[in-house]
TIVO-2410 file (N, C-alpha, C; in nm, 3 decimals):
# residues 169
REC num residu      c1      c2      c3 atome chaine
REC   1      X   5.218  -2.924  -4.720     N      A
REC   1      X   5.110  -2.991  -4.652    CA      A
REC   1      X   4.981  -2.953  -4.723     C      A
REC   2      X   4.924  -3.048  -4.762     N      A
REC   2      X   4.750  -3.010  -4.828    CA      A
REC   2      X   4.689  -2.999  -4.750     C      A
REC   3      X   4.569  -2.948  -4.806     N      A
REC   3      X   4.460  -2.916  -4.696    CA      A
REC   3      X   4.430  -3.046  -4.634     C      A
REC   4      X   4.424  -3.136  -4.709     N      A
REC   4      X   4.338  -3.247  -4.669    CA      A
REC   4      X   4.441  -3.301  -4.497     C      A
REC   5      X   4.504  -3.285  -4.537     N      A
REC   5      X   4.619  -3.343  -4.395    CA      A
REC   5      X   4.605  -3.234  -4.298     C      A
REC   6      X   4.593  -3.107  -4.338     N      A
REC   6      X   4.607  -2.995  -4.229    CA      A
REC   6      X   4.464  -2.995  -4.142     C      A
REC   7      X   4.346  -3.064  -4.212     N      A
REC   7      X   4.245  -3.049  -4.125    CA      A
REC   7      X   4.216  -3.167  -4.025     C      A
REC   8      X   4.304  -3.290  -4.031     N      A
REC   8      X   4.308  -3.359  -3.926    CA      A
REC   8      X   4.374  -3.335  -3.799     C      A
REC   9      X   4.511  -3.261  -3.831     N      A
REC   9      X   4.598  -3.202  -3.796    CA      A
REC   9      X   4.553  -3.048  -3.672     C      A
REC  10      X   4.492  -3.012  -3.756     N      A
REC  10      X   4.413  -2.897  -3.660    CA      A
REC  10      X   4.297  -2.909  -3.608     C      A
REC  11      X   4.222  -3.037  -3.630     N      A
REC  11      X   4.128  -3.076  -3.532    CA      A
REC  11      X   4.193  -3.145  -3.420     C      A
REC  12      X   4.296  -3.236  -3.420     N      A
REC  12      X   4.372  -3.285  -3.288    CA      A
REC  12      X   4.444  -3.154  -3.222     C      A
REC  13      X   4.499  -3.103  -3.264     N      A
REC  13      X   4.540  -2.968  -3.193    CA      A
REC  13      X   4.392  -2.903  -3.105     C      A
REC  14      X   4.304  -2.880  -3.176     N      A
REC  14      X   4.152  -2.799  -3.094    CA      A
REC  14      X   4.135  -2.914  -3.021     C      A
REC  15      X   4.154  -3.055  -3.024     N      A
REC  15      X   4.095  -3.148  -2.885    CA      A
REC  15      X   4.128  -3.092  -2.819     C      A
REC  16      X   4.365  -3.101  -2.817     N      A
REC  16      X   4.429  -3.144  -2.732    CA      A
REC  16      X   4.417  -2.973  -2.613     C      A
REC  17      X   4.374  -2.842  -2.707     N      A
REC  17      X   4.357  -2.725  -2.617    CA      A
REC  17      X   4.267  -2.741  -2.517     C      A
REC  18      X   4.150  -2.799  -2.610     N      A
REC  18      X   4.024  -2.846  -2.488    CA      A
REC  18      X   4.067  -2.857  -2.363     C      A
REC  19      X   4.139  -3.029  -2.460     N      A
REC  19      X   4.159  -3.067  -2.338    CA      A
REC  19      X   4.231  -3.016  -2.173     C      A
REC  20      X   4.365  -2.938  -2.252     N      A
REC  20      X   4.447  -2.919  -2.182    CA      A
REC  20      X   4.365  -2.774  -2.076     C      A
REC  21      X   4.262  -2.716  -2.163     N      A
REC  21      X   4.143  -2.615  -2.072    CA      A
REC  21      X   4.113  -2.666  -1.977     C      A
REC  22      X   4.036  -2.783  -2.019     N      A
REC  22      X   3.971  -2.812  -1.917    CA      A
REC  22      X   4.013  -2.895  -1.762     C      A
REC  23      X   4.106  -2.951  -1.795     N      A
REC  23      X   4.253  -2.999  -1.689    CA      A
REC  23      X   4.297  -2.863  -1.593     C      A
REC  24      X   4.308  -2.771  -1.694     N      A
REC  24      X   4.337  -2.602  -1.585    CA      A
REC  24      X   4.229  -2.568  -1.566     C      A
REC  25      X   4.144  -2.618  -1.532     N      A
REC  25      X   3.990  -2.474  -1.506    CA      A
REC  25      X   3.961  -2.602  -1.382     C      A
REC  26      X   3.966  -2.760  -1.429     N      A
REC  26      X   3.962  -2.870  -1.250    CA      A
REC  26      X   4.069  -2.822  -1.198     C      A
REC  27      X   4.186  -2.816  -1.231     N      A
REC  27      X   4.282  -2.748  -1.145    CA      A
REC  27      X   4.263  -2.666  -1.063     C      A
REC  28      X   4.230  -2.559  -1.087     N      A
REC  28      X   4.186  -2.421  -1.042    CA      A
REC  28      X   4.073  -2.465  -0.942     C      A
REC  29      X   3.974  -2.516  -0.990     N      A
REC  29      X   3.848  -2.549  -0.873    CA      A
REC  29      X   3.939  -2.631  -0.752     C      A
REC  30      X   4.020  -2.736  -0.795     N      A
REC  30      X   4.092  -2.811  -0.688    CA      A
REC  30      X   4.177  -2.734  -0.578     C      A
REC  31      X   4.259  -2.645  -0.661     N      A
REC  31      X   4.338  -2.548  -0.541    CA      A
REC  31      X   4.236  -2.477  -0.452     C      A
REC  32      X   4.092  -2.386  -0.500     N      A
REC  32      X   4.053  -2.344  -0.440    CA      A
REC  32      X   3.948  -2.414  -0.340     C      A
REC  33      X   3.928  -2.553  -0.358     N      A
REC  33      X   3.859  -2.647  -0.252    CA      A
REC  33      X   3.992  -2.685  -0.176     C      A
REC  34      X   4.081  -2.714  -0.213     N      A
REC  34      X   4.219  -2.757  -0.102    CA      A
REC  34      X   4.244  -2.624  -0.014     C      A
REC  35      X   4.234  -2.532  -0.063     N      A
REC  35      X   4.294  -2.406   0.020    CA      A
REC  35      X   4.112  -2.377   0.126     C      A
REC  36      X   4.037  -2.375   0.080     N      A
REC  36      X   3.903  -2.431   0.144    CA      A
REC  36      X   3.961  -2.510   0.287     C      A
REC  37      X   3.973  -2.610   0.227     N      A
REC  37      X   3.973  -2.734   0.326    CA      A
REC  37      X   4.060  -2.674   0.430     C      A
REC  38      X   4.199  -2.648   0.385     N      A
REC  38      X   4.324  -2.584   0.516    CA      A
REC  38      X   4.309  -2.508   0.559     C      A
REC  39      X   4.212  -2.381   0.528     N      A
REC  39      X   4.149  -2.319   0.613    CA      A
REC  39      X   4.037  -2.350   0.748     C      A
REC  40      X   4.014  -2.471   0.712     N      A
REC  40      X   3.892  -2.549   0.793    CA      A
REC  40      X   3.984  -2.623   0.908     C      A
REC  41      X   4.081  -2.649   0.819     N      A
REC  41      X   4.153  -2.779   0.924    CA      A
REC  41      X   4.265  -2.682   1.037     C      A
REC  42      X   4.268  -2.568   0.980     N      A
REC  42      X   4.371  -2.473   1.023    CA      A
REC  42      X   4.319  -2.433   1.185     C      A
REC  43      X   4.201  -2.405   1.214     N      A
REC  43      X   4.138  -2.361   1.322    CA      A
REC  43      X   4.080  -2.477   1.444     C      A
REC  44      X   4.141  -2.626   1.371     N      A
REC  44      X   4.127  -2.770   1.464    CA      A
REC  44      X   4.224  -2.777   1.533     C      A
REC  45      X   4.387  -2.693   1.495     N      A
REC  45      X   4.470  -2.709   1.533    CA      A
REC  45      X   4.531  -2.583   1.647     C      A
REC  46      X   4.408  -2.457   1.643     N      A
REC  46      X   4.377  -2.342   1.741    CA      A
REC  46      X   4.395  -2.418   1.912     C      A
REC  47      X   4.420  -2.385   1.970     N      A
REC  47      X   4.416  -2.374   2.134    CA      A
REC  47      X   4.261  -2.316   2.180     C      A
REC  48      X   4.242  -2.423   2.219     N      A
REC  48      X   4.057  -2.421   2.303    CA      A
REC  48      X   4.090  -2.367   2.399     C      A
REC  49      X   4.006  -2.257   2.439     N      A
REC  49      X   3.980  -2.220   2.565    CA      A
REC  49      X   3.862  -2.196   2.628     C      A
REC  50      X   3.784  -2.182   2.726     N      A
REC  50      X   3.644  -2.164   2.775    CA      A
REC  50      X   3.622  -1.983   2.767     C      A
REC  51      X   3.497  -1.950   2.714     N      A
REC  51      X   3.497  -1.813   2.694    CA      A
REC  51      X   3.319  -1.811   2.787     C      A
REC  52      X   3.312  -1.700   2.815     N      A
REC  52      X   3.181  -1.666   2.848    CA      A
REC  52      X   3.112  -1.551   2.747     C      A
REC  53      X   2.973  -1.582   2.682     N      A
REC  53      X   2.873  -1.502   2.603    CA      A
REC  53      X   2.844  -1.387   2.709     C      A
REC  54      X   2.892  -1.259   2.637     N      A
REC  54      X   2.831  -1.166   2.724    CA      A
REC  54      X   2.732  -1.058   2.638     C      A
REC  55      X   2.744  -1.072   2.447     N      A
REC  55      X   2.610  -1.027   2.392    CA      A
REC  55      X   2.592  -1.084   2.284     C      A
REC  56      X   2.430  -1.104   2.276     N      A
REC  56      X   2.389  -1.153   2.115    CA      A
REC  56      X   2.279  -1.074   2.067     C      A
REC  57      X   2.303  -1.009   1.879     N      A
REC  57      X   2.192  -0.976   1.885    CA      A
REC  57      X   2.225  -1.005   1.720     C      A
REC  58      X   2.125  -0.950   1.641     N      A
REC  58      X   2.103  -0.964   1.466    CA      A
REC  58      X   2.147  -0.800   1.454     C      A
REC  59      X   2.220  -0.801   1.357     N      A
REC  59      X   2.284  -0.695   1.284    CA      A
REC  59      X   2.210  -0.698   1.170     C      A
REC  60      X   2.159  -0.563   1.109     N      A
REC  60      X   2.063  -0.588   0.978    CA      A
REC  60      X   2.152  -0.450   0.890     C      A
REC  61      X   2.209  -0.492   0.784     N      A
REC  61      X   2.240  -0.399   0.698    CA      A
REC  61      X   2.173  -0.347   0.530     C      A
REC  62      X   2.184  -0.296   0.501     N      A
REC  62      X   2.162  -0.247   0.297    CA      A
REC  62      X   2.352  -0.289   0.260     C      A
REC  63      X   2.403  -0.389   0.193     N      A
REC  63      X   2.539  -0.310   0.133    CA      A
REC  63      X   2.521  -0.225   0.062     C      A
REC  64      X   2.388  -0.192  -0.047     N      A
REC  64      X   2.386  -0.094  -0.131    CA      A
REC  64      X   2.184  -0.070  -0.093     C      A
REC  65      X   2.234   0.147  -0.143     N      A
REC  65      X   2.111   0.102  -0.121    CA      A
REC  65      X   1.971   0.074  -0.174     C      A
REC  66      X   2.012  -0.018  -0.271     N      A
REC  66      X   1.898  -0.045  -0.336    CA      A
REC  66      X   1.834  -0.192  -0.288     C      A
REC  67      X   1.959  -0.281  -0.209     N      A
REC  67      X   1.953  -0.427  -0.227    CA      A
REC  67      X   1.891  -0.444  -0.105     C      A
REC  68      X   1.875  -0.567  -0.086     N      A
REC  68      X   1.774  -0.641   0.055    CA      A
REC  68      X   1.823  -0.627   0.137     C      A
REC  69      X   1.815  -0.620   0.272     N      A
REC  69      X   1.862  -0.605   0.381    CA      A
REC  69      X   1.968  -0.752   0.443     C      A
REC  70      X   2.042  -0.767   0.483     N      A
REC  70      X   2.133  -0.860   0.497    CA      A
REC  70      X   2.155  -0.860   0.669     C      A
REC  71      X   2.101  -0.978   0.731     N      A
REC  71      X   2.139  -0.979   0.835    CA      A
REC  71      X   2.245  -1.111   0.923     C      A
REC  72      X   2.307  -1.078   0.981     N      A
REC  72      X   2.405  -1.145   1.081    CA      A
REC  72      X   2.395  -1.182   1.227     C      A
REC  73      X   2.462  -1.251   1.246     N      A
REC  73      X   2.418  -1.314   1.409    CA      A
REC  73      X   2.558  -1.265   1.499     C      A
REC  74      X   2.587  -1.135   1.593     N      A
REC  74      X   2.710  -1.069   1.608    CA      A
REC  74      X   2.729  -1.145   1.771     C      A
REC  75      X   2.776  -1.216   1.781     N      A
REC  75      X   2.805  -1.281   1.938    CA      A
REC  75      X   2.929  -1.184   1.987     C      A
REC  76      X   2.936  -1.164   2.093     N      A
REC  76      X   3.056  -1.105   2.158    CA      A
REC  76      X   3.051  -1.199   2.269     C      A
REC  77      X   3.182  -1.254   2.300     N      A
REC  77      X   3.200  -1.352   2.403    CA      A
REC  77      X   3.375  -1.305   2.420     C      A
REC  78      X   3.391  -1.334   2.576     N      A
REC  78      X   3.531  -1.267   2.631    CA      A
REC  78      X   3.548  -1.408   2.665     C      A
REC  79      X   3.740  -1.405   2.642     N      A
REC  79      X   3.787  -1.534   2.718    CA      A
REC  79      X   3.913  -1.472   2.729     C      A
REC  80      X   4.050  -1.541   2.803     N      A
REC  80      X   4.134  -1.529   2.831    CA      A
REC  80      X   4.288  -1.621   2.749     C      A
REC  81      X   4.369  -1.588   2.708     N      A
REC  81      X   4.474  -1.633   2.685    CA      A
REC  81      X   4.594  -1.599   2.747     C      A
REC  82      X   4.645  -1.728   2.787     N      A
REC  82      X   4.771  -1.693   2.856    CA      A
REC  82      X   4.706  -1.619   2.977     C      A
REC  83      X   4.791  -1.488   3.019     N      A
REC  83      X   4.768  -1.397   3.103    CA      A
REC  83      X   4.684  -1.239   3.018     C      A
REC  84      X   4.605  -1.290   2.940     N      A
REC  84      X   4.527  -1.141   2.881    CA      A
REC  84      X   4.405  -1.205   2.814     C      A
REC  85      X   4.328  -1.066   2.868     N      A
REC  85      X   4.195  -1.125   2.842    CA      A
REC  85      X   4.171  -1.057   2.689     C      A
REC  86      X   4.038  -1.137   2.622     N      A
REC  86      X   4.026  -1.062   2.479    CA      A
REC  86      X   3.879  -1.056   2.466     C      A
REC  87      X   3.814  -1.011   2.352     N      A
REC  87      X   3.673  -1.049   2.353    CA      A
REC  87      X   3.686  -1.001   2.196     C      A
REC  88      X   3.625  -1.179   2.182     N      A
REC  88      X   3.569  -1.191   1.996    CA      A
REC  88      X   3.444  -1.208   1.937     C      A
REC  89      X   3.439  -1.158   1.859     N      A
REC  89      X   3.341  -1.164   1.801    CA      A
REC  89      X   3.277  -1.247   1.659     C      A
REC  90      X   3.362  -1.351   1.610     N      A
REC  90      X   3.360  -1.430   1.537    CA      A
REC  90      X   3.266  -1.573   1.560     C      A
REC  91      X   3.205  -1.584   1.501     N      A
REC  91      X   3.135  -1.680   1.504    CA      A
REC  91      X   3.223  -1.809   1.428     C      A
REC  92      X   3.217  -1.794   1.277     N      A
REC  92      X   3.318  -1.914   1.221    CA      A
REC  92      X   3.443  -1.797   1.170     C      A
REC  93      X   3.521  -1.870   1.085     N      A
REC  93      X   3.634  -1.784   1.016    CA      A
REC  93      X   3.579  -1.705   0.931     C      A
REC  94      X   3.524  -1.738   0.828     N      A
REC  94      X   3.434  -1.694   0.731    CA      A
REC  94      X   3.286  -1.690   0.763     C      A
REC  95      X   3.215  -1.551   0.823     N      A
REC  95      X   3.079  -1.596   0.851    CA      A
REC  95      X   3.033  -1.498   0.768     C      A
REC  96      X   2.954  -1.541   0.671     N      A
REC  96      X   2.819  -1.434   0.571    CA      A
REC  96      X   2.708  -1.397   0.598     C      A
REC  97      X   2.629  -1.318   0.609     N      A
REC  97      X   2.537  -1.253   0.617    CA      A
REC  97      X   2.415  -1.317   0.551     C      A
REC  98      X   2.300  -1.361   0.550     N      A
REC  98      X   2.192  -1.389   0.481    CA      A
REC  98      X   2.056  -1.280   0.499     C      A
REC  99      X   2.027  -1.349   0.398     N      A
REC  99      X   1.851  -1.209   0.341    CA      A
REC  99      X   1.710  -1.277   0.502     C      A
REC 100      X   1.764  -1.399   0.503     N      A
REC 100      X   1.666  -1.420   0.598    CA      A
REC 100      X   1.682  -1.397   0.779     C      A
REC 101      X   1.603  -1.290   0.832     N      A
REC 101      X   1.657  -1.303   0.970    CA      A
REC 101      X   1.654  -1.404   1.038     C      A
REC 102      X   1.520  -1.487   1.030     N      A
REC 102      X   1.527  -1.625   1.155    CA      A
REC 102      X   1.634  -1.716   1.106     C      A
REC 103      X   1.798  -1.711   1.000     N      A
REC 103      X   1.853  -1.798   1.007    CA      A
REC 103      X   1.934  -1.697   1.105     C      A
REC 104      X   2.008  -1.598   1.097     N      A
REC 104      X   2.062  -1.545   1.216    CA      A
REC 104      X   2.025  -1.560   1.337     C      A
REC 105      X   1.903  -1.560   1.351     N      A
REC 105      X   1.835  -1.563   1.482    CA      A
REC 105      X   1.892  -1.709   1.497     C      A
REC 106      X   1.849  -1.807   1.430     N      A
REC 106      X   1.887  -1.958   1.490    CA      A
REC 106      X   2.039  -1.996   1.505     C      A
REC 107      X   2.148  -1.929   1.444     N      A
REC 107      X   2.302  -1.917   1.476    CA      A
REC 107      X   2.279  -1.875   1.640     C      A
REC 108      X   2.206  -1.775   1.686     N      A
REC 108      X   2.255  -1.702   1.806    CA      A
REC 108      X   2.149  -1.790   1.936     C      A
REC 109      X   2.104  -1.911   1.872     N      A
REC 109      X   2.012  -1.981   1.990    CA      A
REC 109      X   2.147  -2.106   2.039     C      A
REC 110      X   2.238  -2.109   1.996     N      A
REC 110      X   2.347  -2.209   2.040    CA      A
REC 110      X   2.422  -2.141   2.130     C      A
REC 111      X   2.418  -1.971   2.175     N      A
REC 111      X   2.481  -1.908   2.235    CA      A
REC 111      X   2.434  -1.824   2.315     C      A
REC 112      X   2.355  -1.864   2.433     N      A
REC 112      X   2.263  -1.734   2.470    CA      A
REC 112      X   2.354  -1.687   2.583     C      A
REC 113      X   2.322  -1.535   2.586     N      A
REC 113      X   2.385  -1.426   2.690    CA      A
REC 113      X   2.438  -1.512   2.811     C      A
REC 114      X   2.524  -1.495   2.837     N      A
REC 114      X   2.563  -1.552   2.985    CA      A
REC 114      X   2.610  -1.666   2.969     C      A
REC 115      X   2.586  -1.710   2.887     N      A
REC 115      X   2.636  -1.868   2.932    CA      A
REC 115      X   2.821  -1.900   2.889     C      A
REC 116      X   2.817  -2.007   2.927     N      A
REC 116      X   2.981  -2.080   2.910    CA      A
REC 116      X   2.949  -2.144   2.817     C      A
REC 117      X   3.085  -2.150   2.718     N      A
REC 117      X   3.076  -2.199   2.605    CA      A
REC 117      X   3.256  -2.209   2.618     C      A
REC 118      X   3.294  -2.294   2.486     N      A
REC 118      X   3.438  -2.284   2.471    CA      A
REC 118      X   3.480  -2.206   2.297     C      A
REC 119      X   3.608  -2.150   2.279     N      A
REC 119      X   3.660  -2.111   2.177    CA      A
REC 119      X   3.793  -2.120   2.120     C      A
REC 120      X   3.779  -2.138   1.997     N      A
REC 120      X   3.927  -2.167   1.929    CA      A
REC 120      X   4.007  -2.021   1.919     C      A
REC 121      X   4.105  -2.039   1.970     N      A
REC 121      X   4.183  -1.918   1.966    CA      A
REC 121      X   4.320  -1.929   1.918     C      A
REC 122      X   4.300  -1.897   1.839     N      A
REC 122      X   4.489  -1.861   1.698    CA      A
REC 122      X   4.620  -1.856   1.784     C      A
REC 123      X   4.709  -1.932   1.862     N      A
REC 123      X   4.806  -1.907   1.913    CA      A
REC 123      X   4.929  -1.800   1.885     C      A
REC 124      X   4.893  -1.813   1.723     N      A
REC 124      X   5.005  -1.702   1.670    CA      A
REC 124      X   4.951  -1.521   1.704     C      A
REC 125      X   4.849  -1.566   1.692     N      A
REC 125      X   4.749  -1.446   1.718    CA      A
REC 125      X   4.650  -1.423   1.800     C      A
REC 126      X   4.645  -1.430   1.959     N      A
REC 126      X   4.527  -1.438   2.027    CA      A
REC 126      X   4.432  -1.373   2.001     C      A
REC 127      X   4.411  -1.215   1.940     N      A
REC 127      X   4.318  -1.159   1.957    CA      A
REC 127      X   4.225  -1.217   1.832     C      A
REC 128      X   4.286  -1.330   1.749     N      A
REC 128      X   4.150  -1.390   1.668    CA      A
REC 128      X   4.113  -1.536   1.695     C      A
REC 129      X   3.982  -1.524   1.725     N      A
REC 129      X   3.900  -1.633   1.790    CA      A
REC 129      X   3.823  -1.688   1.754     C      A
REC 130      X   3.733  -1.782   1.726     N      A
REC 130      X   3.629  -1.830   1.655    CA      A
REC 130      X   3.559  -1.932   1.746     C      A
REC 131      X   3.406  -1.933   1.748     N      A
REC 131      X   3.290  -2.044   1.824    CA      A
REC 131      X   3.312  -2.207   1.765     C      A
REC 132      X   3.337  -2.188   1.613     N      A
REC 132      X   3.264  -2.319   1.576    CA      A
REC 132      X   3.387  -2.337   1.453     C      A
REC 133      X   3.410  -2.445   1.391     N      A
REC 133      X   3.493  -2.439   1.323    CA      A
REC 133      X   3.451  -2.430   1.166     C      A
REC 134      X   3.522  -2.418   1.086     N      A
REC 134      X   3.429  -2.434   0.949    CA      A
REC 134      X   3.426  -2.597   0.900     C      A
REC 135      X   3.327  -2.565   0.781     N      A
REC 135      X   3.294  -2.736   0.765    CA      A
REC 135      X   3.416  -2.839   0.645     C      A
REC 136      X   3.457  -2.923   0.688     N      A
REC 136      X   3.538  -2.969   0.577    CA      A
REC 136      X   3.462  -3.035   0.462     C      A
REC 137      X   3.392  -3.012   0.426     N      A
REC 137      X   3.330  -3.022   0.304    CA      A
REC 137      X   3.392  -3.003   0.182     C      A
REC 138      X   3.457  -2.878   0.178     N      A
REC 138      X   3.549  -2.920   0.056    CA      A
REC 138      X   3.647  -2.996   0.058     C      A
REC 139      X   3.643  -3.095   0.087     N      A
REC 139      X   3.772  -3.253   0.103    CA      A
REC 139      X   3.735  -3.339   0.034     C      A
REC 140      X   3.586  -3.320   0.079     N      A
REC 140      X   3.463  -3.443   0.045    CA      A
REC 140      X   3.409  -3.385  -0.098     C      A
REC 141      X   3.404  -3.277  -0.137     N      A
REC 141      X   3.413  -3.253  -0.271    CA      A
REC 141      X   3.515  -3.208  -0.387     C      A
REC 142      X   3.651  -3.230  -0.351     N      A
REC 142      X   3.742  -3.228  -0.458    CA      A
REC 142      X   3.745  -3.337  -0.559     C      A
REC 143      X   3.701  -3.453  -0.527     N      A
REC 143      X   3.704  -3.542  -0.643    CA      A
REC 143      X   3.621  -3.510  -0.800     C      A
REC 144      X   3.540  -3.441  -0.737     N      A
REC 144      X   3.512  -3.357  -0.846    CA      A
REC 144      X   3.519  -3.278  -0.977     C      A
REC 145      X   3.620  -3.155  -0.913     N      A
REC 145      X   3.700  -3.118  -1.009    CA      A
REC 145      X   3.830  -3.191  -1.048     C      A
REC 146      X   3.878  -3.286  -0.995     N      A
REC 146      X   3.997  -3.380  -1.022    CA      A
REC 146      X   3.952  -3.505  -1.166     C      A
REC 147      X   3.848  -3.529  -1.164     N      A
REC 147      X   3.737  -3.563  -1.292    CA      A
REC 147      X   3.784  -3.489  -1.412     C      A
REC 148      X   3.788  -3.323  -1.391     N      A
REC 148      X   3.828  -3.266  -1.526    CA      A
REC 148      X   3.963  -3.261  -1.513     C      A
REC 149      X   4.021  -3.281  -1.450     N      A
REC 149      X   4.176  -3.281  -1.446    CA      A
REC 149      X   4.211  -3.383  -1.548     C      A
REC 150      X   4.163  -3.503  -1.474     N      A
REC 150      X   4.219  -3.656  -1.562    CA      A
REC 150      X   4.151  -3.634  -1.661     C      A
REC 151      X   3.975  -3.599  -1.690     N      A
REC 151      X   3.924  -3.619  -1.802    CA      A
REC 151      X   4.035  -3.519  -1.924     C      A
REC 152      X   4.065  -3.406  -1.915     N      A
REC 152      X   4.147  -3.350  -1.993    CA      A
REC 152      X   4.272  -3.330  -1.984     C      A
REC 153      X   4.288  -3.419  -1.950     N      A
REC 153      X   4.466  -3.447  -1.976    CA      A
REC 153      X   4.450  -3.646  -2.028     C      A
REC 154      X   4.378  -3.644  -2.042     N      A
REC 154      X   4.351  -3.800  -2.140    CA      A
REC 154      X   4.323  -3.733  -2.275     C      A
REC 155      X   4.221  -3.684  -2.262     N      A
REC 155      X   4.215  -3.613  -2.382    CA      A
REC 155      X   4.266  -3.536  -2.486     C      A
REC 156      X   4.387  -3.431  -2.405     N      A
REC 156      X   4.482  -3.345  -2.463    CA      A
REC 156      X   4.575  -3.541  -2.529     C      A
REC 157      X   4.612  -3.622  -2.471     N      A
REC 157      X   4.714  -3.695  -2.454    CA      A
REC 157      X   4.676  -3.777  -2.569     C      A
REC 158      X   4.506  -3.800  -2.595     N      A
REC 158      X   4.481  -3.891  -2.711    CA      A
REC 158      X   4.484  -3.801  -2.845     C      A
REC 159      X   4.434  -3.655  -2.801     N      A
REC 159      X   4.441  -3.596  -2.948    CA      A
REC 159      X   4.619  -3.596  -2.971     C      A
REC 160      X   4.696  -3.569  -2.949     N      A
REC 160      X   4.818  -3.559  -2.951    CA      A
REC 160      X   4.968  -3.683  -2.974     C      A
REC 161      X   4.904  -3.783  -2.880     N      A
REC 161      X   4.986  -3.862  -2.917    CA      A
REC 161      X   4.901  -4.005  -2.955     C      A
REC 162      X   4.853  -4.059  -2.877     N      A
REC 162      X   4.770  -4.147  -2.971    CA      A
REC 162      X   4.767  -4.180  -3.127     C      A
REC 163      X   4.815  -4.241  -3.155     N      A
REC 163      X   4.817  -4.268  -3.347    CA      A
REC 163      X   4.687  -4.300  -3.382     C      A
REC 164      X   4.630  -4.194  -3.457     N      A
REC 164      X   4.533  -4.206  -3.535    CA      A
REC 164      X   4.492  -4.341  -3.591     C      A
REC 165      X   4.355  -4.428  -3.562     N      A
REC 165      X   4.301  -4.577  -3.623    CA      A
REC 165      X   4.223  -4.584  -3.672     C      A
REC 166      X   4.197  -4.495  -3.778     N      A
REC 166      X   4.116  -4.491  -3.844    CA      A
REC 166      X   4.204  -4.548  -3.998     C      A
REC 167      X   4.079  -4.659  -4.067     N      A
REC 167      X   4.149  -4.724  -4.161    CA      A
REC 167      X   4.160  -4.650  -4.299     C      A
REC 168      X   4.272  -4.636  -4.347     N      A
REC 168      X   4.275  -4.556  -4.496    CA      A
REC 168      X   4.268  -4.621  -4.602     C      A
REC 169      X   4.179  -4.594  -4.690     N      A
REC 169      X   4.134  -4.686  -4.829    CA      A
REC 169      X   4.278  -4.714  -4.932     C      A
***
């Protein structure tokens, strides 16, 4: 094989890796927005029950101590399953902490002390509970990474099999 043939040859090979990269890296974003999503949809399918708010306040931490202070909105609300009572403290499944207090503060104005409210509660597991569900948003954004999926796996498919059309003198 001459050079001259080996460098067409190994430029379709570097597409078709691209390509085939970039097909696994949308992949990867896709599983982790699908596994997103079933986590969201997982807690629609929880057993509602009516709970009563019995505290709210802002939790302010350092994780380290050099960094900003990080605060949370900690609800404790008791409800009952079956025949046993529990008391959770979950707001969503996944709830994070932010640098700003008045967004905590505004999580804990949907829940003030005393009042009735209802909660999703895990049948497999009563003692975990949650207020609000998470957002399915990643459903509505997988098409996204599914873009680099097809875009590089066309690509791996043209460097590779596609017959070269370019005209030879």
């Amino acid at each position: 094989m001459t050079n001259s043939a080996a460098s067409p040859l190994a430029g379709r090979l570097w597409l078709a890796s691209m390509g085939l990269f970039l097909a696994a890296a949308g992949l990867l974003f896709t599983w982790v927005l699908w596994t997103a999503w079933q986590r969201a949809e997982e807690t629609r399918r929880w057993t509602t029950v009516p709970c009563r708010i019995v505290s709210a306040r802002v939790v302010s931490e350092r994780p380290t101590p050099n960094s900003n202070p990080a605060h949370r909105a900690e609800i404790r609300y008791e409800y009952r399953f079956g025949d046993q009572s529990h008391t959770g403290t979950r707001i969503k499944r996944v709830d994070s902490a932010s640098q700003h207090e008045e967004n905590a503060r505004r999580k804990m104005e949907a829940w003030p002390v005393g009042s009735e409210s209802v909660c999703h509660v895990n049948p497999a597991d009563p003692t975990m509970a949650v207020l609000r569900h998470d957002t399915r948003a990643a459903l509505y954004s997988i098409w996204f990474p599914l873009l680099f999926v097809v875009g590089g796996l066309v690509m791996a498919w043209r460097a590779l099999i596609r017959p070269s059309t370019r005209i030879r003198p």
